[in-house]
PATI-557310 format. One record per residue: x, y, z of N, C-alpha, C, O in turn. Coordinates in steps of 0.1 Angstrom, whole numbers, padded with zeros to 4 digits, always signed. Layout:
N
XYZXYZXYZXYZ/...
//
This chain:
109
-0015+0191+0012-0005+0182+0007+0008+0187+0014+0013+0197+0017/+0011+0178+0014+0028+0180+0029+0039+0177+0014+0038+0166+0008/+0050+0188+0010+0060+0186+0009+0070+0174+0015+0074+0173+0027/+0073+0165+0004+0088+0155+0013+0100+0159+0007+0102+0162-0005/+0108+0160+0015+0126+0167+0012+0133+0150+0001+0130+0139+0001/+0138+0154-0003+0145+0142-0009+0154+0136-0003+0160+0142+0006/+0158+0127-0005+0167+0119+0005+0177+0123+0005+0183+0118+0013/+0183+0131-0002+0199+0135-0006+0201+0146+0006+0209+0147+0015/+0190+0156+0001+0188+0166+0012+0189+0162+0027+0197+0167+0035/+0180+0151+0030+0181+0154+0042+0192+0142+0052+0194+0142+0064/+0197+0134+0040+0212+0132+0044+0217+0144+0047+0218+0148+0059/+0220+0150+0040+0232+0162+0039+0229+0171+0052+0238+0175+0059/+0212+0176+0054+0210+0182+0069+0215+0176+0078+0224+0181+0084/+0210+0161+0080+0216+0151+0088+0230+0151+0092+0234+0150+0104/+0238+0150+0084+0255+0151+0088+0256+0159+0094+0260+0159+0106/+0250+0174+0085+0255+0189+0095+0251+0191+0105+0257+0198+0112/+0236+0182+0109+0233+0182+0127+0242+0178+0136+0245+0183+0146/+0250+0161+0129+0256+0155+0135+0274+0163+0138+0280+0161+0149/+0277+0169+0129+0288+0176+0130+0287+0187+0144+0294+0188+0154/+0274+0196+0138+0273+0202+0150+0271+0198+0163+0271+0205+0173/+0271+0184+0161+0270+0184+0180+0289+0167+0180+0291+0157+0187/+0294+0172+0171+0306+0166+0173+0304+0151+0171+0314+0144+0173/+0293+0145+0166+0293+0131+0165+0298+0126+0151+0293+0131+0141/+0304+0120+0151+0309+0116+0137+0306+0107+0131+0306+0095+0136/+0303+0112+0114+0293+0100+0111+0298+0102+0095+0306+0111+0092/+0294+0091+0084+0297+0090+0070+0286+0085+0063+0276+0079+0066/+0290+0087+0056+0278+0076+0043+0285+0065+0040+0297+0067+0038/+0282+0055+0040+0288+0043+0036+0281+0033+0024+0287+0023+0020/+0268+0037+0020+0259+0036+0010+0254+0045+0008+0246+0050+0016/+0257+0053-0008+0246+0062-0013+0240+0056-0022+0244+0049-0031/+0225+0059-0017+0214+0054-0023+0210+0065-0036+0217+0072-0042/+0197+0063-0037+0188+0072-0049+0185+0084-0043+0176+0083-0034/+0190+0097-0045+0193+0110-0046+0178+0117-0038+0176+0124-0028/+0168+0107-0051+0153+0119-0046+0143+0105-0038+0134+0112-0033/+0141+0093-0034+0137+0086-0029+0140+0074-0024+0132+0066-0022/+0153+0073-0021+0163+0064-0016+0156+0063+0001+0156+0073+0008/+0150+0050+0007+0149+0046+0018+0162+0055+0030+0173+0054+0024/+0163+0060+0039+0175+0061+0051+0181+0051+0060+0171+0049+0067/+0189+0043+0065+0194+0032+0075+0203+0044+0084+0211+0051+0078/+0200+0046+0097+0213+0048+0103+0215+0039+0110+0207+0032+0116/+0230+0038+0110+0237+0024+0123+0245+0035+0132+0251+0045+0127/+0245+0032+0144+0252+0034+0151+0263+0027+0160+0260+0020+0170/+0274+0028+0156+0284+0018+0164+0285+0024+0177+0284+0037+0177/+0287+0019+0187+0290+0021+0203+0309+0019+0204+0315+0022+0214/+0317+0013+0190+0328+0013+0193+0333+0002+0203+0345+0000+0206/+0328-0002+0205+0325-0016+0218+0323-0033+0209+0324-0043+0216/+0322-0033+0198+0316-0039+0189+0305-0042+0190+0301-0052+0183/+0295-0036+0199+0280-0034+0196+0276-0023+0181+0283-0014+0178/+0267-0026+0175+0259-0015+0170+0241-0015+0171+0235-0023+0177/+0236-0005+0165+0225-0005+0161+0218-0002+0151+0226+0002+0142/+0208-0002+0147+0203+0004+0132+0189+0008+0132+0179+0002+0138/+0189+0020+0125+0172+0021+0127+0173+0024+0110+0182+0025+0102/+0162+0024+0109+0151+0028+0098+0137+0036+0100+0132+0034+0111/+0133+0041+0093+0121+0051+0092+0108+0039+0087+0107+0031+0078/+0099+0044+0099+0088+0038+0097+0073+0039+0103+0071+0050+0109/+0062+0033+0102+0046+0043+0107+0047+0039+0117+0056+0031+0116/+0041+0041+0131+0037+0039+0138+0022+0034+0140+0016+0044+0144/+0014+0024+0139-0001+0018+0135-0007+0031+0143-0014+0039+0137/-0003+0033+0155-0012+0042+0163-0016+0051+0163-0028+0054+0166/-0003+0061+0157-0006+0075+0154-0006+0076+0143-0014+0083+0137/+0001+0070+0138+0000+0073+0119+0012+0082+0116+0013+0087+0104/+0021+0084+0126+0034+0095+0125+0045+0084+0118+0043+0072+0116/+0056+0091+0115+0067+0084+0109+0076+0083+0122+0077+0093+0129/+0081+0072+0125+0091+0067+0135+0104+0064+0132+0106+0065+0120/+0113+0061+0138+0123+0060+0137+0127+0041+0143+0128+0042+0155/+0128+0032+0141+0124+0021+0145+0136+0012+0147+0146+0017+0140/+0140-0001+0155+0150-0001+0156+0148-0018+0145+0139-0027+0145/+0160-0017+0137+0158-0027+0122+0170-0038+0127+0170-0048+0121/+0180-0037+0138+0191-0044+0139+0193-0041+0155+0187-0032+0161/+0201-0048+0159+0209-0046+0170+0215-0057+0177+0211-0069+0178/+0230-0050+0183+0233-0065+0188+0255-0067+0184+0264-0061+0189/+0255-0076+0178+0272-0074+0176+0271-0066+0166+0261-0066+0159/+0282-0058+0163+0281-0050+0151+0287-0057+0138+0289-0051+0128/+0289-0071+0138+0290-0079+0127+0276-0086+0122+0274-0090+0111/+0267-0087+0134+0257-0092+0128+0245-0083+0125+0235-0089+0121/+0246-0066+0126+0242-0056+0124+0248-0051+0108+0240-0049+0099/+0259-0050+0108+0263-0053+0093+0259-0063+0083+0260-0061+0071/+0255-0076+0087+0256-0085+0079+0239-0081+0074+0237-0084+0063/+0228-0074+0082+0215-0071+0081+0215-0061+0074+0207-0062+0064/+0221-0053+0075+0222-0039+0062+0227-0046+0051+0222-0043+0040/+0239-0060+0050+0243-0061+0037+0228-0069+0031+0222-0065+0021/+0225-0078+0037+0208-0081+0038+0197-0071+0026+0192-0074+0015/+0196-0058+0035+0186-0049+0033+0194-0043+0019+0187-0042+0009/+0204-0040+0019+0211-0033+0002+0212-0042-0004+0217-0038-0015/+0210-0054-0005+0212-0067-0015+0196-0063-0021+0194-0061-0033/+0187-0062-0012+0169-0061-0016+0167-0046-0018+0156-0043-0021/+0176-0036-0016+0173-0022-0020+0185-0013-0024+0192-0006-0016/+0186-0013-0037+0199-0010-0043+0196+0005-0038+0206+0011-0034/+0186+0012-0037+0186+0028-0033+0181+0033-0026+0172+0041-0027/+0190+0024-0010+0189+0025+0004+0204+0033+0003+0214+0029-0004/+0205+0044+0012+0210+0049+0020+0218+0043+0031+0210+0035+0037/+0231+0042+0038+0232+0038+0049+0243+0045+0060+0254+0041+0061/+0240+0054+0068+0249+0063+0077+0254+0059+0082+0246+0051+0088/+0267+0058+0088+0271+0050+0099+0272+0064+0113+0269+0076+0112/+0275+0057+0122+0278+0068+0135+0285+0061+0142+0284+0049+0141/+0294+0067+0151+0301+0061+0155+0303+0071+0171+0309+0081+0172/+0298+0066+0182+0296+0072+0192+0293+0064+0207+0283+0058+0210/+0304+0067+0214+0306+0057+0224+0294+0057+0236+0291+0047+0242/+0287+0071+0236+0274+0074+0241+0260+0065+0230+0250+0062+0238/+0258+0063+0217+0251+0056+0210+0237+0068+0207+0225+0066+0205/+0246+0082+0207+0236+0098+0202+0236+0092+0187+0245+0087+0181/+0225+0093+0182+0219+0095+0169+0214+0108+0166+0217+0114+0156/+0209+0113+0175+0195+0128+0171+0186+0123+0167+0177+0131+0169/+0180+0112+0162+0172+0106+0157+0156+0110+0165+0144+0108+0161/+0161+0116+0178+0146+0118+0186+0146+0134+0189+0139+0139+0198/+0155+0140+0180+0154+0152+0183+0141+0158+0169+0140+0153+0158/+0133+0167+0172+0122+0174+0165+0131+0180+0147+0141+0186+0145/+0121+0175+0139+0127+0175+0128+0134+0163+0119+0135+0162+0107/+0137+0156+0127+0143+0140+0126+0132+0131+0119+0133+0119+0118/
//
């Protein structure tokens, strides 16, 4: 039986990764503490963004990181206001990074 971290937790890891490597990021939706879904978007500052969400992979059966939006970052927002209209305890991070770093593919993610 595999331990899962609660979502609150590993928001809160998440920022401090992000701090540590200088990328700056917020909550802009807090969700449900112990099982709240995660969204991160990432703005490029460009008026691009993107967004992923956590999800299976059919193949491996691992948890992925998947991409849920992309494209102007108004019509990337309009998809999160979308997804929190249908999931009041969704999570949603923003980032804001002109490179478009998440960590999202770094081990532990």
């Amino acid at each position: 039986m595999s331990a899962r971290l609660t979502a609150d937790f590993w928001v809160h890891a998440y920022l401090a990764r992000l701090r540590l490597a200088d990328i700056p990021a917020y909550v802009v939706a807090r969700g449900d503490a112990t099982a709240g879904a995660v969204i991160v978007k990432c703005a490029t500052l460009d008026g691009k963004a993107k967004a992923f969400q956590r999800g299976y992979d059919l193949m491996s059966g691992e948890r992925v990181w998947l991409v849920l939006a992309e494209g102007a970052e108004a019509e990337v927002d309009a998809a999160l206001s979308r997804q929190r209209a249908n999931d009041p305890d969704l999570w949603v991070i923003e980032i804001e990074d002109r490179a478009g770093r998440t960590l999202l593919d770094e081990p532990g993610l």
